[in-house]
N, C-alpha and C positions, 0 to 999 in steps of 0.2 A: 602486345600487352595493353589491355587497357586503363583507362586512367585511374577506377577504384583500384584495381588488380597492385599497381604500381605506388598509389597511396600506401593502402595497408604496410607493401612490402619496404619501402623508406620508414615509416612509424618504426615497425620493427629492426631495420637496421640501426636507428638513433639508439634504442633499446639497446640490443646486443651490445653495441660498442659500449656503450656505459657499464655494464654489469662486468663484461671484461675485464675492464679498466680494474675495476672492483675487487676481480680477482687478481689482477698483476700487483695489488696494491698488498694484498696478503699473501704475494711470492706463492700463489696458488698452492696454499694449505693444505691440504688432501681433507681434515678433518670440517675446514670451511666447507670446503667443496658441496662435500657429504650432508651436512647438515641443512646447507643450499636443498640440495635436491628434495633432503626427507620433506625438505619445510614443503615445497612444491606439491610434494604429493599428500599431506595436510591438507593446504589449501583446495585439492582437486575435488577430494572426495566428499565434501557437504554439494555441490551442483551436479557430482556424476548421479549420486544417489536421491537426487530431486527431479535427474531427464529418469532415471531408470523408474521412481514410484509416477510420472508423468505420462511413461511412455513403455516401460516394460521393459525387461532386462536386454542389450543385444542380443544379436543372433549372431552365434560364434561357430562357424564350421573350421574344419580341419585347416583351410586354407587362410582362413583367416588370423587364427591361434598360432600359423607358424609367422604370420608376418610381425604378430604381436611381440613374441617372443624374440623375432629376428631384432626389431626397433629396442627392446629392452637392452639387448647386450651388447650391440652397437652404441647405444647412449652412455651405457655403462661402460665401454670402453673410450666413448669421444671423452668424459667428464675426466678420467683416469687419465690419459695422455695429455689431458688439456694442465691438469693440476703442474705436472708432469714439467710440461713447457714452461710454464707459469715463475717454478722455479727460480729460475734464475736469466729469463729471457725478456727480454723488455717488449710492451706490447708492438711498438713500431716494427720488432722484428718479426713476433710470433704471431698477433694477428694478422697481418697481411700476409703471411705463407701460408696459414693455417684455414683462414677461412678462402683465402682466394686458393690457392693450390689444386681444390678439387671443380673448381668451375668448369677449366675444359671436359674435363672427366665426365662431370655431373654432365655435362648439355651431348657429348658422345652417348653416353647411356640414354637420355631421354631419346637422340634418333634413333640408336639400332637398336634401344630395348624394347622403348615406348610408343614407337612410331612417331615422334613426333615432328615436327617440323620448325625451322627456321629460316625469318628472309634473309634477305641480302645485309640490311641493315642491322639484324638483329645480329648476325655474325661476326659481319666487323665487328658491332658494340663486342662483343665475348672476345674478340682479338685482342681488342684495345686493352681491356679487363685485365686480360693474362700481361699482356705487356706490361700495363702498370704493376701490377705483383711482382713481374719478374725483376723488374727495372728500383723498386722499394728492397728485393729480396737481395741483390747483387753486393754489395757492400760488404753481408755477414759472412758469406759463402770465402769471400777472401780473410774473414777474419781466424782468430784460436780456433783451438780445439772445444774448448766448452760452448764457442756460440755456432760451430760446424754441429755439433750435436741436439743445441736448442734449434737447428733448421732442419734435421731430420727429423726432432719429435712434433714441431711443428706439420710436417708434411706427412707424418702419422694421423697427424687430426685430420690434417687434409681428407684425407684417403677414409677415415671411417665418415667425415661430414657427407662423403660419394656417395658410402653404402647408403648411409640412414637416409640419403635425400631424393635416392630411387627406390628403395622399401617401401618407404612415407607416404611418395607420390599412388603407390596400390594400397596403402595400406587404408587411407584414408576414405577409398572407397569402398574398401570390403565394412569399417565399424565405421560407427559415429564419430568423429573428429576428438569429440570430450571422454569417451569411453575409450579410443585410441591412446591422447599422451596421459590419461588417467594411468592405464595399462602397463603403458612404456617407465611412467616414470616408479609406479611401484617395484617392475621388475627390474628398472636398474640401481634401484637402493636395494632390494635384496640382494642382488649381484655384488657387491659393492662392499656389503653389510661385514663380512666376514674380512676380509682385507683393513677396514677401516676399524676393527674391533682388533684385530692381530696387531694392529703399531699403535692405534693409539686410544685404548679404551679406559686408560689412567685419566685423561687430559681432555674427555669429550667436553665433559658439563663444564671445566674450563674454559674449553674455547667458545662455548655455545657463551657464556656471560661475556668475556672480553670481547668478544665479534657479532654481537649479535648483529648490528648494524649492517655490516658486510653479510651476515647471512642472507639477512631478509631480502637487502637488495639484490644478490644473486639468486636469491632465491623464486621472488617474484619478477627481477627481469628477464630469467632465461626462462619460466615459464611463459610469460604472456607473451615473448616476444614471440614464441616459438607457437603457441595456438594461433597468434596471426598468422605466420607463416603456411602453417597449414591449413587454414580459412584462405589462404593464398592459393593453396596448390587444386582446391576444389574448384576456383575460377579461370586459372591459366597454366599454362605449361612450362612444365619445371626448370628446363633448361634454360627460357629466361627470365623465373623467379629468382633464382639460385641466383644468377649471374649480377642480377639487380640487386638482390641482398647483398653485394659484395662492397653498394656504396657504405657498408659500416667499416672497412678497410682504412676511408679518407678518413672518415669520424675517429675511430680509434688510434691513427699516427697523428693526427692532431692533437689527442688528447695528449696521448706521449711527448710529444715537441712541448707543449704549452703548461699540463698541470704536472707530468713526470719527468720535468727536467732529461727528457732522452737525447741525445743527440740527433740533428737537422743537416741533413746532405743535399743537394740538388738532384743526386739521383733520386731521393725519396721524394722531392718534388715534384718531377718529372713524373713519377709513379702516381700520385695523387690526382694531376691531371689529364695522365692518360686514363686513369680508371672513371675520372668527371666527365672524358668524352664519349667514353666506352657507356657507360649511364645513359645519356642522351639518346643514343642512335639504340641501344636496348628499349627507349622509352618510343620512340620513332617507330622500332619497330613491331 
């Protein structure tokens, strides 16, 4: 990976983890969520439609339209599970299953989907990676019944962060990158639109006044983080962007220790510095 490749992709992990936070902080609101997203795709469409009178509308073929559609409702399902988690899951637990969970997965998919390849160091580093997840993850797995369920919905995200993050990886070569989460993020608020008007279409304009603050921030941190990331995926290879993006892991159980009063184990320690060495040798390699 190289050195810009691995910049962008820390920018945006510091990102991600704050915007998280954000959400853990409004017990992942469904109605927050949502209004996140719409804001997102607001924001998108004054530059999609300044490349498009620039440059002329994409060219969308059949293969392309399915990838589009594929990223919409995978997004629309990561957002929904994530609210989900959000709950009643503290982020120390949920984001490190959540975003680390699908790392080995993601970097299996990029060799036998995508062809792609990994050194020796870059392996270990995705070793390490998982071992610190798993070593942060251990603690809850032995706790209740309600936080055995916030680590399965947890490892729901996981699993759709796999799909969207081998889609992505084609998708972004078939459209423009900005015509891509343009795309994505309209069709995962239509997706969405219908479930979030059936619980809570009394209390929208409520919540959009009381939250605006959390909106906006989730709103503009999970987009920009995420067009980096795929300005990411057009220069290196997936399997150890993904894996690198996972330094938001450290970032986010820090947060929890320090501004969300969560509770601090020495396994969860252990897990932050295995995943700081796992970083290194992904950066090495």
């Amino acid at each position: 990976m190289s050195a810009e490749v691995w910049t962008w992709v820390m920018i945006a992990a510091v990102g991600h983890a704050l915007w998280n936070a954000m959400a853990r902080h409004v017990a992942g609101d469904i109605a927050v969520m949502w209004l996140a997203f719409a804001l997102g795709t607001v924001v998108l469409i004054p530059p999609c439609a300044y490349l498009w009178w620039q440059n002329g509308p994409p060219v969308l073929d059949q293969t392309a339209l399915l990838y589009l559609l594929a990223t919409g409702v995978l997004h629309a399902a990561y957002f929904a599970l994530l609210s989900r988690a959000y709950e009643g899951g503290e982020i120390s637990l949920v984001y490190p299953i959540a975003r680390g969970s699908g790392v080995g997965l993601t970097a299996l998919g990029g060799v036998t989907l995508l062809g792609e390849t990994v050194s020796l160091f870059g392996g270990a580093g995705i070793a390490l990676v998982l071992l610190g997840i798993g070593l942060i993850s251990i603690p809850s797995l032995r706790d209740s019944l309600p936080q055995r369920r916030n680590v399965l919905l947890a490892l729901s995200v996981g699993l759709s962060i796999v799909a969207y993050s081998l889609v992505d990886k084609i998708g972004v070569t078939l459209i423009h990158p900005l015509y891509y989460i343009t795309g994505m993020w309209i069709l995962g608020s239509l997706l969405r639109w219908p479930f979030i008007w059936g619980q809570r279409r009394g209390t929208l304009w409520a919540t959009a006044r009381t939250h605006y603050r959390y909106i906006v921030l989730i709103g503009l941190g999970s987009l920009g983080t995420y067009l980096l990331i795929l300005y990411a995926y057009t220069l290196g290879p997936v399997s150890y962007i993904v894996a690198a993006r996972e330094s938001s892991v450290v970032i986010g159980t820090l947060i929890g220790f320090v501004f969300l009063g969560e509770q601090y184990t020495p396994l969860k320690l252990a897990g932050v510095l295995s995943i700081a060495a796992g970083l290194v040798l992904i950066k090495v390699g």
